[in-house]
N, CA, C and O atoms as a Tripos MOL2 file, in Angstrom:
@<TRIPOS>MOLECULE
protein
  304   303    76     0     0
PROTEIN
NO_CHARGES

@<TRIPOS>ATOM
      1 N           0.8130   -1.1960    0.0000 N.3       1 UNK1
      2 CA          0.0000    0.0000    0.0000 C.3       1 UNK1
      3 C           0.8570    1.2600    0.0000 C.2       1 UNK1
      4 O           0.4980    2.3560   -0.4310 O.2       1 UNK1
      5 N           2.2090    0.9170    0.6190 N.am      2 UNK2
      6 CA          3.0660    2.3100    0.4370 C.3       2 UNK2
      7 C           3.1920    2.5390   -0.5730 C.2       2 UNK2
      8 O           2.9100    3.6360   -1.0540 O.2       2 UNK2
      9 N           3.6220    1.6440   -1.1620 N.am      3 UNK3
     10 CA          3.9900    2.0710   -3.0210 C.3       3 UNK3
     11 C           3.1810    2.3560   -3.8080 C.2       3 UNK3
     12 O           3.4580    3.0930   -4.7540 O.2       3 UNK3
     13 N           2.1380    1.9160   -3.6460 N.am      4 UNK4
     14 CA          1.2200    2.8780   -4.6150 C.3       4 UNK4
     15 C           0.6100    4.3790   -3.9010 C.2       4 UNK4
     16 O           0.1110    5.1850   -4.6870 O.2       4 UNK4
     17 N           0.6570    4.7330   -2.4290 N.am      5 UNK5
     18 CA          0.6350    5.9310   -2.3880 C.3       5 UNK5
     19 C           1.9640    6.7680   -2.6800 C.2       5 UNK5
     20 O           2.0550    7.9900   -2.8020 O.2       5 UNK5
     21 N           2.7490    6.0180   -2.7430 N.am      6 UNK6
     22 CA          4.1840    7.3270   -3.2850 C.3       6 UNK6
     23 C           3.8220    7.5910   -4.6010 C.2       6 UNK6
     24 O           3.8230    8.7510   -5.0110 O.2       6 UNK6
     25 N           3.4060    6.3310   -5.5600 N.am      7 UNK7
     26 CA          2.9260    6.3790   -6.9520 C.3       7 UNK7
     27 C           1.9830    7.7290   -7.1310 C.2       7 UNK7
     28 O           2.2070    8.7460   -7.7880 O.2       7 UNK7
     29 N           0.7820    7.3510   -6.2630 N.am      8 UNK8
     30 CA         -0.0600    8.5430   -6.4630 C.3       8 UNK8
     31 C           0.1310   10.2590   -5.9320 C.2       8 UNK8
     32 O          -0.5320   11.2390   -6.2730 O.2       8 UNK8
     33 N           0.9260   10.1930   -5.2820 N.am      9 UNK9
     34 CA          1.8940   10.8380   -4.4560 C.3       9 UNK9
     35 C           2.7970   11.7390   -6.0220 C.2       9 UNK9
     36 O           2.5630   12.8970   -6.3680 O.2       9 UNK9
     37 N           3.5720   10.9980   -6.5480 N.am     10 UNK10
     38 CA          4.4010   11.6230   -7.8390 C.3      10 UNK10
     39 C           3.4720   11.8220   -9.1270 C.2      10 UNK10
     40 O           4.0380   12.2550  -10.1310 O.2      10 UNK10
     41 N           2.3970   11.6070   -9.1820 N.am     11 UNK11
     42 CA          1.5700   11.5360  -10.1630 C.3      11 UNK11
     43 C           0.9640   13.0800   -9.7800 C.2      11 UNK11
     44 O           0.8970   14.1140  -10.4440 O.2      11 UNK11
     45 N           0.6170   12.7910   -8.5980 N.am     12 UNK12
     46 CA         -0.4400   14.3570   -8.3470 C.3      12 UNK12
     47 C           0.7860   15.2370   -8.4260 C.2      12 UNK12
     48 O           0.4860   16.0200   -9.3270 O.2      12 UNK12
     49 N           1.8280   15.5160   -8.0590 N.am     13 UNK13
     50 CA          3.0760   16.2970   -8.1240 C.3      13 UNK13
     51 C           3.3200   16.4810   -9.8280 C.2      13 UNK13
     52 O           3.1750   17.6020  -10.3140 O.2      13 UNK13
     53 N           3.6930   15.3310  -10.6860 N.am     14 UNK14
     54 CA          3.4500   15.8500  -12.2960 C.3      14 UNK14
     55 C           2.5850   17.0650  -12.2560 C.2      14 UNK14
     56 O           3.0040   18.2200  -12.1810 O.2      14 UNK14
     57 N           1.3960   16.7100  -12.3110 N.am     15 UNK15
     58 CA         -0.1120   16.9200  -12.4120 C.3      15 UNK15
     59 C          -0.0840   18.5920  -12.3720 C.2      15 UNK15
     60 O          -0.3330   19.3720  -13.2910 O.2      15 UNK15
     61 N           0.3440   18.9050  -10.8510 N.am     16 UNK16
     62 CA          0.1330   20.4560  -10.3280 C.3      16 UNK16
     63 C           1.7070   20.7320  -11.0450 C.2      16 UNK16
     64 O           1.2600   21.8510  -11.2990 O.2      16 UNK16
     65 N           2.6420   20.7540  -11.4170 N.am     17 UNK17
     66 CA          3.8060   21.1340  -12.4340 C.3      17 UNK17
     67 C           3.1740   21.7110  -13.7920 C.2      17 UNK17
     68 O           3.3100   22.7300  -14.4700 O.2      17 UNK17
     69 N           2.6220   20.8570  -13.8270 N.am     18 UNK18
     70 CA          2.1760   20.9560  -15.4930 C.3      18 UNK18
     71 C           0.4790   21.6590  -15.4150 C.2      18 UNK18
     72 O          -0.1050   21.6480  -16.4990 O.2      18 UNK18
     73 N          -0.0840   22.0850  -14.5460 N.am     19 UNK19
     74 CA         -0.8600   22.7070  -14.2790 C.3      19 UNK19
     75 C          -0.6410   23.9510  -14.0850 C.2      19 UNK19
     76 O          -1.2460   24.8120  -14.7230 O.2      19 UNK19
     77 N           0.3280   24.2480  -13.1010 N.am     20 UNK20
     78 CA          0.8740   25.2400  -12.5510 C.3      20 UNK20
     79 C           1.9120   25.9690  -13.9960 C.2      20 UNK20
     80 O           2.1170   27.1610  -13.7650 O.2      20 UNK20
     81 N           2.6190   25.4600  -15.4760 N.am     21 UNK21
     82 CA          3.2220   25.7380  -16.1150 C.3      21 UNK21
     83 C           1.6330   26.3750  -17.2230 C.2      21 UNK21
     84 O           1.4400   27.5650  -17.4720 O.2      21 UNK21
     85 N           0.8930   25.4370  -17.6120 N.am     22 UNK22
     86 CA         -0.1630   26.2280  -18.2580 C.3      22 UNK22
     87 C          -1.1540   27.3990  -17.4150 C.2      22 UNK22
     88 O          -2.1140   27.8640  -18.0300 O.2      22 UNK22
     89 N          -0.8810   27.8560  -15.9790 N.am     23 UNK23
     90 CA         -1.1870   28.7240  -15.6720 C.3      23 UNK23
     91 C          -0.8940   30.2440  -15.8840 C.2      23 UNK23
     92 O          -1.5440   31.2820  -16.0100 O.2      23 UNK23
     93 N           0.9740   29.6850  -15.8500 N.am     24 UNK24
     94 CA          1.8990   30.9140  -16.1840 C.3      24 UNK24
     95 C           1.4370   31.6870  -17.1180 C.2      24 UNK24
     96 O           0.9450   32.8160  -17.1130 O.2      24 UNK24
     97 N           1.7470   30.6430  -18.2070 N.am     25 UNK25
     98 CA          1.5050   31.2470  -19.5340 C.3      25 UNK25
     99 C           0.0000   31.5780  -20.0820 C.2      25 UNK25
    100 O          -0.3020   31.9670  -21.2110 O.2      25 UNK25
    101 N          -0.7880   31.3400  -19.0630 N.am     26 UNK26
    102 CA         -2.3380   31.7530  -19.5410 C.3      26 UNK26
    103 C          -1.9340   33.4930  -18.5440 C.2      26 UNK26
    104 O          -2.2690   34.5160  -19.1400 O.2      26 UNK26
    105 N          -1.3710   33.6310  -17.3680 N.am     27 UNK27
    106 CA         -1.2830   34.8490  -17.0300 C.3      27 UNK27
    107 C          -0.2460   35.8230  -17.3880 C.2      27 UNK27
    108 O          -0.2480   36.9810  -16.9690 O.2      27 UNK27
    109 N           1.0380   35.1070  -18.5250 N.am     28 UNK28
    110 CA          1.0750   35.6580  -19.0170 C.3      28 UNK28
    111 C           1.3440   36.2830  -20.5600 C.2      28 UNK28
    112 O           2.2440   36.8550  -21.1740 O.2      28 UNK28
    113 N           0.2100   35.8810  -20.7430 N.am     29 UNK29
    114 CA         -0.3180   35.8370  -22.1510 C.3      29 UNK29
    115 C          -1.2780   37.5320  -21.8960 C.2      29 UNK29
    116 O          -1.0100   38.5680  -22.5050 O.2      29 UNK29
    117 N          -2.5080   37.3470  -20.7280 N.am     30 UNK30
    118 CA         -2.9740   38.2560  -20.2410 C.3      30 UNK30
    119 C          -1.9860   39.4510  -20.0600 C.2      30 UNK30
    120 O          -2.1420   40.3830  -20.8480 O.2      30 UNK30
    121 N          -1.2750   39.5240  -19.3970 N.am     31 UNK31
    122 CA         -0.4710   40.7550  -18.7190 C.3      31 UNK31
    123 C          -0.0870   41.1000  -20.3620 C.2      31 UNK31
    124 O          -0.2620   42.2280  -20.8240 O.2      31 UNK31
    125 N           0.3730   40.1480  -21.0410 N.am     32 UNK32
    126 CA          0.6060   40.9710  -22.7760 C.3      32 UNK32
    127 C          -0.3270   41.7920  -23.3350 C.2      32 UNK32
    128 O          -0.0500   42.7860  -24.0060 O.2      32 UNK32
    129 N          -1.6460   41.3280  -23.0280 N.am     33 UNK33
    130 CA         -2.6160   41.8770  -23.5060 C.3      33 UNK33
    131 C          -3.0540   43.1700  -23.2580 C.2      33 UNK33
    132 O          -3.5670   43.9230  -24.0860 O.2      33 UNK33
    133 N          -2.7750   43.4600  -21.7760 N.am     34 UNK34
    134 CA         -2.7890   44.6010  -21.3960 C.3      34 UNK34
    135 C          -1.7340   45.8910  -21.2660 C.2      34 UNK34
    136 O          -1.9150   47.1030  -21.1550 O.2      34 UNK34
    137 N          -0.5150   45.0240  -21.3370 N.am     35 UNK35
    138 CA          0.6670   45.8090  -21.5660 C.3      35 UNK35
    139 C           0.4490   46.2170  -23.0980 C.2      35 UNK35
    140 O           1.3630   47.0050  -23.3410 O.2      35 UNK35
    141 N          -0.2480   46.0670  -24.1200 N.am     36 UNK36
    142 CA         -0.4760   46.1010  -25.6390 C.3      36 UNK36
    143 C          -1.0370   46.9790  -25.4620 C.2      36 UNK36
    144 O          -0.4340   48.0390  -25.2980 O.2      36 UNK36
    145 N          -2.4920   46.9270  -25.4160 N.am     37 UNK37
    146 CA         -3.5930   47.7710  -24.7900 C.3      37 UNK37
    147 C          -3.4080   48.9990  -24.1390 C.2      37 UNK37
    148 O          -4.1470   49.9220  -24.4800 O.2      37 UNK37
    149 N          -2.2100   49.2710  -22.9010 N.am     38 UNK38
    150 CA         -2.2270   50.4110  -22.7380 C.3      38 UNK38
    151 C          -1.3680   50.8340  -23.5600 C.2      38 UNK38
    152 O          -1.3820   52.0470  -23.7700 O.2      38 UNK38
    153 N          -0.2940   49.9420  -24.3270 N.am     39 UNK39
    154 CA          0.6480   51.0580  -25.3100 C.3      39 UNK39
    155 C          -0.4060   51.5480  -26.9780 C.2      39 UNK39
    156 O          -0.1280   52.3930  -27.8280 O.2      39 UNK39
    157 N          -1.1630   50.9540  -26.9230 N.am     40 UNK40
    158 CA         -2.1330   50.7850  -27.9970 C.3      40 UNK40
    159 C          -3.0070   52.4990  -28.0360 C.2      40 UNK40
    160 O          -3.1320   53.3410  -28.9250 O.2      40 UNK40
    161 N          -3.5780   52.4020  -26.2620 N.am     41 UNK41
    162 CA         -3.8300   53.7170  -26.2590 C.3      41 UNK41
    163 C          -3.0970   55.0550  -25.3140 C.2      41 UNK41
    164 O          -3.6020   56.0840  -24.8650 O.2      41 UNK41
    165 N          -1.8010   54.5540  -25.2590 N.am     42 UNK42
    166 CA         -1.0140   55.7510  -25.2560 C.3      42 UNK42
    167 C          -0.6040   56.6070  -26.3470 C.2      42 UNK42
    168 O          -0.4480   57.8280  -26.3850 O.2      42 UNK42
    169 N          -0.4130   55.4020  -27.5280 N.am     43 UNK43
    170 CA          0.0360   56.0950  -28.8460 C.3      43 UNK43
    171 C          -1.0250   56.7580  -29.4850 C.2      43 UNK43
    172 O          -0.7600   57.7880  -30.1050 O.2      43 UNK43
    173 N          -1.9970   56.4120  -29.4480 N.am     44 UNK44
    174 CA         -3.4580   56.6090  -30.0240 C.3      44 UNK44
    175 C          -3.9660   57.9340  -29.3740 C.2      44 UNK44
    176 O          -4.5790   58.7330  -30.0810 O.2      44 UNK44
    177 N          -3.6910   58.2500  -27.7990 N.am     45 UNK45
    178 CA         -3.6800   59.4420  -27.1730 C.3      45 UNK45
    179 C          -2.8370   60.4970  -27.9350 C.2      45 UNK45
    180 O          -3.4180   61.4400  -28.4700 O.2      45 UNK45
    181 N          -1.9130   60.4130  -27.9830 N.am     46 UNK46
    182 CA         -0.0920   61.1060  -28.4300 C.3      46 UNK46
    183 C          -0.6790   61.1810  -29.8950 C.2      46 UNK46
    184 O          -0.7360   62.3330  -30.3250 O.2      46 UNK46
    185 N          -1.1840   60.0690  -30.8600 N.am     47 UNK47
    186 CA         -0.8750   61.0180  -32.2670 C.3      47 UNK47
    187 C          -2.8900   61.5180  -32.9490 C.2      47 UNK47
    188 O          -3.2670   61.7490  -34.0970 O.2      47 UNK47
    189 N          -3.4720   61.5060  -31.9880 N.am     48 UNK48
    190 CA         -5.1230   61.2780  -31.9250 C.3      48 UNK48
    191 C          -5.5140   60.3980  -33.1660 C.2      48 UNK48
    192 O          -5.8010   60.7160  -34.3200 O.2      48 UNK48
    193 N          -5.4330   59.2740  -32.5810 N.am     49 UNK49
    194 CA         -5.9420   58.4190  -33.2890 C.3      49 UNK49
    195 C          -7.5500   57.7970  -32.5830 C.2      49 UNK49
    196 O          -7.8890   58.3900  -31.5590 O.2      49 UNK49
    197 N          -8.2940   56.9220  -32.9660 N.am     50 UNK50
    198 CA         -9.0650   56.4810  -32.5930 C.3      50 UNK50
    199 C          -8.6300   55.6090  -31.3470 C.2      50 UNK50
    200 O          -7.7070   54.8250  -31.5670 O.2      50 UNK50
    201 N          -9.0890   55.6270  -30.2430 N.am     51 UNK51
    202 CA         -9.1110   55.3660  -28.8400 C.3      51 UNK51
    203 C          -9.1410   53.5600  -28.7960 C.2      51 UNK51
    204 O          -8.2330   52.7710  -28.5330 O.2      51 UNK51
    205 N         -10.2290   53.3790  -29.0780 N.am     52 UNK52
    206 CA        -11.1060   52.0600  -28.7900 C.3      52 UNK52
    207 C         -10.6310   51.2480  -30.0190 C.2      52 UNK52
    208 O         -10.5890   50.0370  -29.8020 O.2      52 UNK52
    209 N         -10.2680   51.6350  -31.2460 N.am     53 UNK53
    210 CA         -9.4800   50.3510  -32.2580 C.3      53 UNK53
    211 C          -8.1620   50.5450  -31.9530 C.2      53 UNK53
    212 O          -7.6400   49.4310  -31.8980 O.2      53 UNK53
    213 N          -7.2710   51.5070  -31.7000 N.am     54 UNK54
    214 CA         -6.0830   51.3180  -30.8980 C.3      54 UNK54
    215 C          -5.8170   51.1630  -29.9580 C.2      54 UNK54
    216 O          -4.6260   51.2930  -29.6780 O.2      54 UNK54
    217 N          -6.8200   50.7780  -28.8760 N.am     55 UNK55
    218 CA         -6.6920   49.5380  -27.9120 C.3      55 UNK55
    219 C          -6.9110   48.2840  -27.8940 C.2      55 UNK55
    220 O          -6.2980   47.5480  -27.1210 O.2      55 UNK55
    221 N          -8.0930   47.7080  -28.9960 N.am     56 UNK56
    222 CA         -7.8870   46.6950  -30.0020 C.3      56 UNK56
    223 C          -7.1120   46.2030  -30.5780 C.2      56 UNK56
    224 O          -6.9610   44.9980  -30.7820 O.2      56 UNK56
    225 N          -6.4430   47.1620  -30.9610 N.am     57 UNK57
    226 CA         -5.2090   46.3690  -31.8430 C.3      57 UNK57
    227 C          -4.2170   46.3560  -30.9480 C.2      57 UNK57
    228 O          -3.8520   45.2380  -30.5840 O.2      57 UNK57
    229 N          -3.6900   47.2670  -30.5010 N.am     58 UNK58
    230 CA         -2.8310   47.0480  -29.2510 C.3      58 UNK58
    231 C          -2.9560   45.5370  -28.4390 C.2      58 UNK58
    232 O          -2.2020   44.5640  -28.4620 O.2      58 UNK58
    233 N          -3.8840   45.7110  -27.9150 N.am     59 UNK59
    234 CA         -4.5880   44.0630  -27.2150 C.3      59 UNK59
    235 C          -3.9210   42.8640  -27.7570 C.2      59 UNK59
    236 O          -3.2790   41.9440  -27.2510 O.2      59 UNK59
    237 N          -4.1710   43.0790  -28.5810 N.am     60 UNK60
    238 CA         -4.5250   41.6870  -30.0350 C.3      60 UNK60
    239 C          -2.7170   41.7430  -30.0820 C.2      60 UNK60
    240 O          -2.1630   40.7760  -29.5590 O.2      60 UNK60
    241 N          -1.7700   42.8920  -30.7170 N.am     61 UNK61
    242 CA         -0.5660   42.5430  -30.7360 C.3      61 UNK61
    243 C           0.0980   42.0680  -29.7470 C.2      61 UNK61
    244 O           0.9280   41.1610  -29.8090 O.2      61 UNK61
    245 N          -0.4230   42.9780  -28.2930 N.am     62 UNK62
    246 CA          0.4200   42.2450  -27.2370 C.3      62 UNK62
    247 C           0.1110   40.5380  -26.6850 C.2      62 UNK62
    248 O           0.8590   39.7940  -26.0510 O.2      62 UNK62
    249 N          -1.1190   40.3250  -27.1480 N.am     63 UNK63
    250 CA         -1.3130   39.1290  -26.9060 C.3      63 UNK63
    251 C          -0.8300   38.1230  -27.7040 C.2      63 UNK63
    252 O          -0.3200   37.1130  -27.2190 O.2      63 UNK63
    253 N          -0.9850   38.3720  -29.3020 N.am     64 UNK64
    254 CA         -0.0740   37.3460  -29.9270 C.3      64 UNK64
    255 C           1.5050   37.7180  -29.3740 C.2      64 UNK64
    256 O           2.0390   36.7090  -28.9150 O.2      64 UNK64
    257 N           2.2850   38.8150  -29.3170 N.am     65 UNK65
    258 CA          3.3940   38.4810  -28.8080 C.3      65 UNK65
    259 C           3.7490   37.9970  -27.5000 C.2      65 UNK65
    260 O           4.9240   37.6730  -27.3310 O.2      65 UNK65
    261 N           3.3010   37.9400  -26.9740 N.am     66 UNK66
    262 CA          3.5860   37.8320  -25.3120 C.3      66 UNK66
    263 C           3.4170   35.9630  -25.4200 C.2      66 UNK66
    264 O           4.1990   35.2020  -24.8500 O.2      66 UNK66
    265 N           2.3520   35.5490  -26.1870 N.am     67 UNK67
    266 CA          2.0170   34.3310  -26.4600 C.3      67 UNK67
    267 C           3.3840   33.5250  -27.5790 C.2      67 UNK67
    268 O           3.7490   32.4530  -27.0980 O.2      67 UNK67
    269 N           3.9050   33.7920  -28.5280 N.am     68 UNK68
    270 CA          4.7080   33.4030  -28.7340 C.3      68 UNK68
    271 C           5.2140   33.5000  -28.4630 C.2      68 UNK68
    272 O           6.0100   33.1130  -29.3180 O.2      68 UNK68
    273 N           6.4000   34.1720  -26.7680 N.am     69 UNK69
    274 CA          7.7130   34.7870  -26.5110 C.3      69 UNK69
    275 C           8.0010   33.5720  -25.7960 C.2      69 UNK69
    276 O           9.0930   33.0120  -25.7010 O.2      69 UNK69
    277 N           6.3750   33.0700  -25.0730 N.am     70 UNK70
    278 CA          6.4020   32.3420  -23.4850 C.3      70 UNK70
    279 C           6.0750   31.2250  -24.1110 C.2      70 UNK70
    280 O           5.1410   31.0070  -24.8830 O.2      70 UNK70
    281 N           7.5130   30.0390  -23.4410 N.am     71 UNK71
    282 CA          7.5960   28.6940  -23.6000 C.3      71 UNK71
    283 C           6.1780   28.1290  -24.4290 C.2      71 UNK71
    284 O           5.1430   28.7150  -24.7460 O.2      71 UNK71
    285 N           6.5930   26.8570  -24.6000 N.am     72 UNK72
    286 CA          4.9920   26.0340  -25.2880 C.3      72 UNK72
    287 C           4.8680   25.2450  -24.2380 C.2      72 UNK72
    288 O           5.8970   24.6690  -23.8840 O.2      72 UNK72
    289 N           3.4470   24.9650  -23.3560 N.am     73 UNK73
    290 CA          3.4710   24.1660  -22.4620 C.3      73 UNK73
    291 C           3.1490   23.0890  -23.1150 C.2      73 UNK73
    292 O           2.4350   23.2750  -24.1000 O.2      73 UNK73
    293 N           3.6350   21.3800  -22.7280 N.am     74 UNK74
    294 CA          3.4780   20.1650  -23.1300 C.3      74 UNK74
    295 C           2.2270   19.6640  -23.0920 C.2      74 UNK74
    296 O           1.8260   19.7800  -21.9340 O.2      74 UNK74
    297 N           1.3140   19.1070  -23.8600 N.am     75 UNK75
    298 CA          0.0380   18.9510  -23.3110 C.3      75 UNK75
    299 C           0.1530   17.2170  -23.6580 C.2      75 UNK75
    300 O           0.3760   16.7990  -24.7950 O.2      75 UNK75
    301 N          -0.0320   16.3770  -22.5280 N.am     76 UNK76
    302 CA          0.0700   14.9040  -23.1190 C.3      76 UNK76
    303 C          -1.6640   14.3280  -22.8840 C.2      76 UNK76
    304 O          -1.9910   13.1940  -23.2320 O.2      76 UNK76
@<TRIPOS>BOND
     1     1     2 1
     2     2     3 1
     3     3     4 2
     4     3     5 am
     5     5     6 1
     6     6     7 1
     7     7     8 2
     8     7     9 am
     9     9    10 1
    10    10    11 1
    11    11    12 2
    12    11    13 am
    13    13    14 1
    14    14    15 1
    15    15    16 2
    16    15    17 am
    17    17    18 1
    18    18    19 1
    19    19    20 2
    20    19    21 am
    21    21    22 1
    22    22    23 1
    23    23    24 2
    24    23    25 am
    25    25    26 1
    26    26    27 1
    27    27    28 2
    28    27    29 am
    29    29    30 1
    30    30    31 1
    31    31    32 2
    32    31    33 am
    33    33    34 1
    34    34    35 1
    35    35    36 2
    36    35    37 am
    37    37    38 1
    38    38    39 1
    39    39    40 2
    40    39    41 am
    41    41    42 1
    42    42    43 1
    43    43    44 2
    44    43    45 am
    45    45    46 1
    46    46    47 1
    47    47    48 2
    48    47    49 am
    49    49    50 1
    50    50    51 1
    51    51    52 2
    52    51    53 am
    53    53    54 1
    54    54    55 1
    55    55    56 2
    56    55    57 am
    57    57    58 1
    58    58    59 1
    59    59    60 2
    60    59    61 am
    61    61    62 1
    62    62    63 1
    63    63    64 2
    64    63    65 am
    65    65    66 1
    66    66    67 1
    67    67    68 2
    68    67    69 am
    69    69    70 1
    70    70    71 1
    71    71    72 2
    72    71    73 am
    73    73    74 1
    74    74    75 1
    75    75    76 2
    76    75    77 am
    77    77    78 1
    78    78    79 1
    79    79    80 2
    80    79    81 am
    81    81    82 1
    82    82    83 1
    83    83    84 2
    84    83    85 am
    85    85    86 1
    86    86    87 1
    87    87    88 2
    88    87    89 am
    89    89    90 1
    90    90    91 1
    91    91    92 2
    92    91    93 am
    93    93    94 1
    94    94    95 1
    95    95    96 2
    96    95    97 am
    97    97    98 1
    98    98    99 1
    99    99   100 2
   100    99   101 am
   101   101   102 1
   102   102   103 1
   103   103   104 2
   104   103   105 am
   105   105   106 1
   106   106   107 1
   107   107   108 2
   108   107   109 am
   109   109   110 1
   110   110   111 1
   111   111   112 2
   112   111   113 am
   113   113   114 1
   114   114   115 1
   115   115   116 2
   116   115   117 am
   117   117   118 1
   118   118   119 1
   119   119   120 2
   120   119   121 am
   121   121   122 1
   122   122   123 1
   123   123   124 2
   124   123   125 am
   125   125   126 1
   126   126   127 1
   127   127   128 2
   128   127   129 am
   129   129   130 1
   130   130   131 1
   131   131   132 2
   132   131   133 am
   133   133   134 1
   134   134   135 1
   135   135   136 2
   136   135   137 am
   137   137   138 1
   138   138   139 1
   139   139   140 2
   140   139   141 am
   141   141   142 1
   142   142   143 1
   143   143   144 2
   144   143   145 am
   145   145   146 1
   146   146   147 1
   147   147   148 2
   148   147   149 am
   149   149   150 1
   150   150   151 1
   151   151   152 2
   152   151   153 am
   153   153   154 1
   154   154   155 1
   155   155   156 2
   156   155   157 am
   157   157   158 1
   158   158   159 1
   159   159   160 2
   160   159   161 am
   161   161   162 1
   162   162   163 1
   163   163   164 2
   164   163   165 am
   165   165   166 1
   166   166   167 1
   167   167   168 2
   168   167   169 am
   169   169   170 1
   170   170   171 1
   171   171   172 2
   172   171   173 am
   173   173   174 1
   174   174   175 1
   175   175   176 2
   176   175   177 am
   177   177   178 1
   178   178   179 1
   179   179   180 2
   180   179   181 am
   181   181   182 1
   182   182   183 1
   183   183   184 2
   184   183   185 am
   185   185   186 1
   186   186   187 1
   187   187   188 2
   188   187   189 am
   189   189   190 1
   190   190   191 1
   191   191   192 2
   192   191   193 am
   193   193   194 1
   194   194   195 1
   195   195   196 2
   196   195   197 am
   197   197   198 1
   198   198   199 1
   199   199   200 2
   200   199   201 am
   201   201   202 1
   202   202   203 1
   203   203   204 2
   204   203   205 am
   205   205   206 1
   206   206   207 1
   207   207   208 2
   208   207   209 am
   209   209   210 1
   210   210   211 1
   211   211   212 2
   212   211   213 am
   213   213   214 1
   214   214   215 1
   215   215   216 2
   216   215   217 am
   217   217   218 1
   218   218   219 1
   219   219   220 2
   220   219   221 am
   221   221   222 1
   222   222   223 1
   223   223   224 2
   224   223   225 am
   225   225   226 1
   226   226   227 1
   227   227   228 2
   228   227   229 am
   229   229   230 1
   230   230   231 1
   231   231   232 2
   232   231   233 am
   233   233   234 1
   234   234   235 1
   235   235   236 2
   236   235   237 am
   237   237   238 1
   238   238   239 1
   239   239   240 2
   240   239   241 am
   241   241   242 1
   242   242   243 1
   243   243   244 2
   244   243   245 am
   245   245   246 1
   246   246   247 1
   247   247   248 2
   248   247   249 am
   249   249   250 1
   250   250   251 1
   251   251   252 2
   252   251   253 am
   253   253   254 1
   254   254   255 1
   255   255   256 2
   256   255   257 am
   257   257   258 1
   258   258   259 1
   259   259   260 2
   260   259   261 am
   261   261   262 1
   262   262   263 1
   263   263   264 2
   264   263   265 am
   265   265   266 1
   266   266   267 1
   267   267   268 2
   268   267   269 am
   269   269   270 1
   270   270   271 1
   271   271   272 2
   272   271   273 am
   273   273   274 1
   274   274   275 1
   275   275   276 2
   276   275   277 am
   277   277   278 1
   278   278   279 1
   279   279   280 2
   280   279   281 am
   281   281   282 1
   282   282   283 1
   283   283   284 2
   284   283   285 am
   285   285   286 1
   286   286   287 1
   287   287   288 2
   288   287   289 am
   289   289   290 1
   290   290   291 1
   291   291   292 2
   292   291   293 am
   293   293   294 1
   294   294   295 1
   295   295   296 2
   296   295   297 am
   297   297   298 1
   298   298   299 1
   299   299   300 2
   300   299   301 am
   301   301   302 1
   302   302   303 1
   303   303   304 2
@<TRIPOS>SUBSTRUCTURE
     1 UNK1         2 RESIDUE 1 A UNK
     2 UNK2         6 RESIDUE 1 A UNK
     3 UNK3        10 RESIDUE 1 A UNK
     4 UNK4        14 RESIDUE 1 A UNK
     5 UNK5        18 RESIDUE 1 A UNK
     6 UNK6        22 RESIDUE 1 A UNK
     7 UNK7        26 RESIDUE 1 A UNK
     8 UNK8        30 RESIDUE 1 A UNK
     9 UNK9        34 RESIDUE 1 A UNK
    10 UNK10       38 RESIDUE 1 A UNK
    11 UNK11       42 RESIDUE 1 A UNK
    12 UNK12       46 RESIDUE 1 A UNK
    13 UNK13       50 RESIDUE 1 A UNK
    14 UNK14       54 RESIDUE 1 A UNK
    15 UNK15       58 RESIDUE 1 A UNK
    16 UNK16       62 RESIDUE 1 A UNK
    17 UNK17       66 RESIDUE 1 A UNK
    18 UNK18       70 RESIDUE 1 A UNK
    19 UNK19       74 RESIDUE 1 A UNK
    20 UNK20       78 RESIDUE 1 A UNK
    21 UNK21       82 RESIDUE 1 A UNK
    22 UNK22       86 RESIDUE 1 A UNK
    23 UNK23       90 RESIDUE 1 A UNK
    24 UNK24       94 RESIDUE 1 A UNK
    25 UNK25       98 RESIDUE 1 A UNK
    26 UNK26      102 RESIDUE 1 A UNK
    27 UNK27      106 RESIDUE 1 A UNK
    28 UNK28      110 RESIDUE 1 A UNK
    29 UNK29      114 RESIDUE 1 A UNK
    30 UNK30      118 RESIDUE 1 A UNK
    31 UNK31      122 RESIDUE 1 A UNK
    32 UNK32      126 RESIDUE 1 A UNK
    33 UNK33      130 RESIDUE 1 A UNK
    34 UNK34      134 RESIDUE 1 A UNK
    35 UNK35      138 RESIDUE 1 A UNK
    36 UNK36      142 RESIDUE 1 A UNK
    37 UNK37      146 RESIDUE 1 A UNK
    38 UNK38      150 RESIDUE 1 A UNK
    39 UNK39      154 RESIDUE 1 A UNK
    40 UNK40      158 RESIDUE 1 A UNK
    41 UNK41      162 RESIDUE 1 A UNK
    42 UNK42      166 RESIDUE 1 A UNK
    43 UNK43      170 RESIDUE 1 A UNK
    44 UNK44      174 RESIDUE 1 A UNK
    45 UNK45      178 RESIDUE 1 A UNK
    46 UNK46      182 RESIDUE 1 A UNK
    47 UNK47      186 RESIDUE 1 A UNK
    48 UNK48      190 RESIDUE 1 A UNK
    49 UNK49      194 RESIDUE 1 A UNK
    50 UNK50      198 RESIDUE 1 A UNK
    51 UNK51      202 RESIDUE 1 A UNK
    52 UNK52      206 RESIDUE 1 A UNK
    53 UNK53      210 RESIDUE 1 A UNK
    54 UNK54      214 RESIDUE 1 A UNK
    55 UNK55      218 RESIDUE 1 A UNK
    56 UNK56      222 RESIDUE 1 A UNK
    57 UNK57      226 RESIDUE 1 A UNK
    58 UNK58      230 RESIDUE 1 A UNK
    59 UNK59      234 RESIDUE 1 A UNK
    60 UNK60      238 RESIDUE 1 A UNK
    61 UNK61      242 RESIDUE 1 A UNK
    62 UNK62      246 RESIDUE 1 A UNK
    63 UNK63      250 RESIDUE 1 A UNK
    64 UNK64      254 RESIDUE 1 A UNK
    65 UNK65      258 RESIDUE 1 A UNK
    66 UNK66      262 RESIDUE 1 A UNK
    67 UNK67      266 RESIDUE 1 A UNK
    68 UNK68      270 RESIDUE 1 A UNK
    69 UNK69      274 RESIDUE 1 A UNK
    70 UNK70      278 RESIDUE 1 A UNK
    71 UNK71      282 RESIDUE 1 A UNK
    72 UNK72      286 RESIDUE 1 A UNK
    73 UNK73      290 RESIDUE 1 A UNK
    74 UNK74      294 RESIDUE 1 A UNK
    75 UNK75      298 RESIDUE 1 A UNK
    76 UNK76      302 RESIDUE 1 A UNK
C-alpha cells in the first residue's frame, strides 16, 4: 500500500507542475494583452488616433506576442 501511495503521491506532483506551467503562460499571455492595450492607447492618445481600435489592436498585438515569446506548455 506504500507504493502505490508514493505512486499517487508523484503523479499528483506531475499533475500540479504541469498545471501550474499552463497557468503561467495563460497569465502571461494576459499581462501581454494589457501591456499592448495600454501602449495601444497611449500612442493613439499622443498622435489622436481612434481610442477604442487602438486599444484593439494594441490588445490583439500584445497578446499574440507575449504568447509566442512564453515557452509552449506540453500537453500529453
Amino acid at each position: 500500500m506504500a507504493e502505490a501511495k508514493e505512486i499517487l503521491d508523484k503523479v499528483k506532483a506531475l499533475k500540479s507542475k504541469s498545471d501550474s506551467m499552463a497557468l503561467k503562460k495563460t497569465k502571461g499571455t494576459i499581462a501581454g494583452t494589457f501591456i499592448g492595450m495600454g501602449g495601444g492607447l497611449l500612442i493613439a492618445f499622443s498622435r489622436g488616433y481612434n481610442l477604442v481600435s487602438s486599444a484593439f489592436i494594441g490588445a490583439l498585438v500584445g497578446g499574440i506576442a507575449s504568447n509566442l515569446l512564453l515557452p509552449n506548455v506540453e500537453e500529453e
